[in-house]
C-alpha positions in Angstrom: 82.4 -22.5 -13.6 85.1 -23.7 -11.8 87.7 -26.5 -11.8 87.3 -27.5 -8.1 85.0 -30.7 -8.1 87.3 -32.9 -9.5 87.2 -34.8 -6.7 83.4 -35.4 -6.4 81.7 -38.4 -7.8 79.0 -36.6 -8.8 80.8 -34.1 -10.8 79.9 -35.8 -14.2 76.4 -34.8 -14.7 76.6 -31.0 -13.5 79.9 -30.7 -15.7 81.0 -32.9 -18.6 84.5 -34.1 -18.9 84.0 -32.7 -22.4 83.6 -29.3 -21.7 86.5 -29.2 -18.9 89.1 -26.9 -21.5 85.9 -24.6 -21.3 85.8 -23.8 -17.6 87.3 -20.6 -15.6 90.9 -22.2 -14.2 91.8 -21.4 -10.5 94.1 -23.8 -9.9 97.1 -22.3 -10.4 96.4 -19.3 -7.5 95.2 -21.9 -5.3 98.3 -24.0 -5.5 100.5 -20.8 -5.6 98.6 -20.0 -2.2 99.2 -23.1 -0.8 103.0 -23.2 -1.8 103.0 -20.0 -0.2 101.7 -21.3 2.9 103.9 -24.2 3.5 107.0 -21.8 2.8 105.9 -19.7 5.5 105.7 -22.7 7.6 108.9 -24.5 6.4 106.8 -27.4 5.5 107.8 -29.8 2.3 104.6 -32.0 0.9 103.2 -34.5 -1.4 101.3 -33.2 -4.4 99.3 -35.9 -5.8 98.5 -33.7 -9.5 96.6 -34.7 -12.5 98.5 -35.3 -15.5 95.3 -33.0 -17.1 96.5 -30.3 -15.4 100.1 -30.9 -15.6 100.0 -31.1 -19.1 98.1 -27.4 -19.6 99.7 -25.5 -16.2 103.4 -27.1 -16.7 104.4 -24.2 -14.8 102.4 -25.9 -11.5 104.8 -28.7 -11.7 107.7 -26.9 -11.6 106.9 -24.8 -9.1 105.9 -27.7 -7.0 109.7 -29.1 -7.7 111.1 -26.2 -7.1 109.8 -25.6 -3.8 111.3 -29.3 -2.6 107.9 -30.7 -2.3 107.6 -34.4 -4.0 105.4 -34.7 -7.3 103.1 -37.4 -7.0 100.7 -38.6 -9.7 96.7 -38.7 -8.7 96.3 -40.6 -12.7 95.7 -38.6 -16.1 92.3 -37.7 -16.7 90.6 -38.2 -12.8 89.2 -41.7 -13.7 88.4 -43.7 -10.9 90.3 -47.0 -10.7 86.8 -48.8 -10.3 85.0 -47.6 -13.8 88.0 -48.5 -15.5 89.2 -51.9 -17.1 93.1 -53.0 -16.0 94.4 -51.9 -19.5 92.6 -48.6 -19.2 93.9 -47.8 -15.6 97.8 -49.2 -16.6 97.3 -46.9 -19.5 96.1 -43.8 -17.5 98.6 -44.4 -14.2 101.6 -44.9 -16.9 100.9 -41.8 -19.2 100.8 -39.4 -16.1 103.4 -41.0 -14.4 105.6 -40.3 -17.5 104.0 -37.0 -18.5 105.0 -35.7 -14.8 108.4 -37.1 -15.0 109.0 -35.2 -18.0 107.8 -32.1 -16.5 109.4 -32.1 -13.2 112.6 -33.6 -13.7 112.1 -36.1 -10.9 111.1 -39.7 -10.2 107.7 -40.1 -9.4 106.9 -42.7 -7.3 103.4 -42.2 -5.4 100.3 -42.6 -6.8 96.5 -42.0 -5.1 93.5 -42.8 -7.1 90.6 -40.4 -8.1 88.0 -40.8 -5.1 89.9 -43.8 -3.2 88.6 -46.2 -5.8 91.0 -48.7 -5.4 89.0 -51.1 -3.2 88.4 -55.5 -2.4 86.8 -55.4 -5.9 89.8 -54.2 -8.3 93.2 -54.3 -5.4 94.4 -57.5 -7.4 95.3 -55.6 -10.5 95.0 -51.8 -10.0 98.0 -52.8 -7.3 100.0 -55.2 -9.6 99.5 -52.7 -12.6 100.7 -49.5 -9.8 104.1 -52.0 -9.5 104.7 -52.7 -13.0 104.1 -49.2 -13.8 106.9 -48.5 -11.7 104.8 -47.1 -8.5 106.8 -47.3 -5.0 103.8 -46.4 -2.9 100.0 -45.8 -3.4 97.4 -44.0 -1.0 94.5 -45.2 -2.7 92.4 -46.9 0.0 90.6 -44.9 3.0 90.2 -47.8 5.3 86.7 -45.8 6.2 82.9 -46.9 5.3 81.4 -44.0 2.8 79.1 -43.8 0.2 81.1 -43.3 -2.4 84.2 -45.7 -1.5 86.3 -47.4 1.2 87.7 -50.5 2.2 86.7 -50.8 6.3 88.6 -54.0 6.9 91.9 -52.9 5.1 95.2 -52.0 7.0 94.9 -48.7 9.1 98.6 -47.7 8.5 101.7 -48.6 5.7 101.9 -52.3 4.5 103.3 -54.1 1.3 100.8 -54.9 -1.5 102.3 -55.7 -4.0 105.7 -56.2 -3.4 107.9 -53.8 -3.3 104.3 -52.0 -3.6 103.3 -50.5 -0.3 99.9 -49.1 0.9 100.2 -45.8 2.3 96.1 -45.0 4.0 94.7 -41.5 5.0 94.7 -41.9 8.9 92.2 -43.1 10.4 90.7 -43.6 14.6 90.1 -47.1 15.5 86.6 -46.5 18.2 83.7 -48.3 18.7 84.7 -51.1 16.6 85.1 -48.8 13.6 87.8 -46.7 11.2 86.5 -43.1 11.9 88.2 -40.8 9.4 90.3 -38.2 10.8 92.2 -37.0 7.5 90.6 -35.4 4.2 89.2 -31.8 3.6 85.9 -32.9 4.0 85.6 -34.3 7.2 88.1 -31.5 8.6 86.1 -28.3 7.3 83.4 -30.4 8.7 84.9 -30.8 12.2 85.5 -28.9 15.2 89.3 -27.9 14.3 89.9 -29.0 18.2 88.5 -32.8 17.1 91.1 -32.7 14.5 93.6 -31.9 16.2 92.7 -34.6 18.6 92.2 -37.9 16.5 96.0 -36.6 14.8 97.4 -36.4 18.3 95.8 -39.6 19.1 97.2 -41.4 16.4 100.6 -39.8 16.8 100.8 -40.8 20.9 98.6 -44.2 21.0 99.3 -45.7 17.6 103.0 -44.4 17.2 101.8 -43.5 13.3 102.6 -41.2 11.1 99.2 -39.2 10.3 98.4 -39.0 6.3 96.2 -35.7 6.2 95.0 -34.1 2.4 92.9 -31.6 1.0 92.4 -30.0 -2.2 93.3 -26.6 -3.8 89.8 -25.5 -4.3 89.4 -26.1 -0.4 91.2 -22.7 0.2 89.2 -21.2 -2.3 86.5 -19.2 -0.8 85.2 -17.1 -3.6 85.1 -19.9 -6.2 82.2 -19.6 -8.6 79.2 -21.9 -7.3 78.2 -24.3 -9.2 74.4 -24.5 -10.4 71.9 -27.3 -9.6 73.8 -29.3 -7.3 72.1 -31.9 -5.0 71.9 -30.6 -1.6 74.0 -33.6 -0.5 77.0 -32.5 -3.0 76.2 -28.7 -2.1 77.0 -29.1 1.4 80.2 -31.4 0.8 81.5 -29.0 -1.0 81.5 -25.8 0.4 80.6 -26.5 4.3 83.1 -24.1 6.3 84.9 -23.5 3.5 85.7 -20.0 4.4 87.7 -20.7 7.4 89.9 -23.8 5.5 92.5 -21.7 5.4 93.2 -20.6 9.1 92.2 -24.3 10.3 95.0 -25.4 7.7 98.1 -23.0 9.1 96.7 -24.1 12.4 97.6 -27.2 11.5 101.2 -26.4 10.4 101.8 -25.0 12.9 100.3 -27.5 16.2 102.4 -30.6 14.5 105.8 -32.0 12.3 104.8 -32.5 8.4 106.9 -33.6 5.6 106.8 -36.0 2.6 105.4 -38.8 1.7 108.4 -40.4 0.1 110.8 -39.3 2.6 108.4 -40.7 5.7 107.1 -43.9 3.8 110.4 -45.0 1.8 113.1 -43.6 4.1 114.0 -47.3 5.0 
């Protein structure tokens, strides 16, 4: 098995955060690819890692750091904000935020929840704990109707939280009365590369915005082990077009500007 479902919600019951030691590890090729990639590009980025993984690939960290892209912390053990209690998420968000620090060398001052949990029900505290944990920015809620999370009626682009707390969202298209969602792995292996392209442009020229896009490591990672007895739902999440992620993604470095996240957001 393979540790590229982190991200899912339905992870759990297919593999148990018990057994996660026990699994074949391919995150460190996959990152090395992608550091790779944005070299080649002269891109810097934002790497939102696990204190989990931190913790047992060190060496991740530091070559994050040492490739000038900004360590960011995605929480400790891939929680979601909205199954936790407030003294269980301050606990989590603190302990990777210093167990990155430590490993890096370097202030780390963005944060994005497992699975976009922060949402209306848990903002209050999950953002005043993000401040007093010492936080500078979060990109924790898609602004987007999904199953599994979102916050429709929240800002589209960067506002103040919790002050000095800001907000950072994955981009989104305003149409039809609606947030369409035109940043995240997903919807971009899922989407004509040309629509990408598109709703990015559109935000850069109409909107005068910045455009948050992400993806994961296992995205890249065509030959991952499959994972058995998936729902057909999860199945097709996970590895639609995931053969051609790569290409689409160089595409993308190449047809606009990156940097970031620190250096966009908290340049002022």
């Amino acid at each position: 098995m393979s540790r590229t479902i982190f991200r899912s919600r339905p992870s759990p019951p297919y593999i148990d955060r018990a057994d996660w030691d026990n699994c074949l590890c391919r995150v460190e090729r996959n990152v090395a690819r992608i550091l790779a990639m944005l070299d080649e590009h002269g891109v810097k980025a934002t790497f939102f890692t696990l204190g989990w993984i931190a913790e047992r690939y060190p060496a991740i960290v530091r070559d994050i750091v040492a490739g000038g892209h900004e360590l960011a912390s995605h929480g400790y053990g891939h929680q979601r904000a909205s199954d936790l209690e407030p003294q269980a998420f301050f606990e989590d968000i603190h302990s990777a935020k210093v167990l990155l620090e430590g490993l890096g060398g370097r202030e780390v001052k963005g944060y994005r929840a497992p699975s976009f949990s922060i949402g209306a029900s848990n903002r209050g505290w999950a953002f005043e704990s993000l401040a007093r944990a010492g936080y500078r920015y979060s990109s924790s809620v898609y602004p987007v109707k999904h199953d599994h999370y979102g916050m429709p009626d929240a800002p589209r682009f960067a506002h103040i939280v919790h002050a000095p707390l800001i907000e950072v969202p994955p981009t989104t298209v305003r149409a039809f009365a609606r947030n369409w969602p035109a940043s995240g792995g997903g919807y971009f292996r899922l989407m004509p590369y040309a629509l990408s392209r598109h709703l990015i442009s559109h935000v850069n020229r109409r909107d005068g915005e910045a455009a948050v896009f992400y993806f994961h490591p296992w995205e890249i990672d065509a030959a991952q082990p499959r994972v058995p007895g998936i729902d057909a739902k999860t199945r097709f999440r996970h590895y639609v077009n995931i053969g051609r992620m790569e290409s689409r993604l160089n595409r993308l470095l190449k047809d606009f500007r990156w940097g970031r996240m620190d250096s966009i957001f908290l340049a002022s």
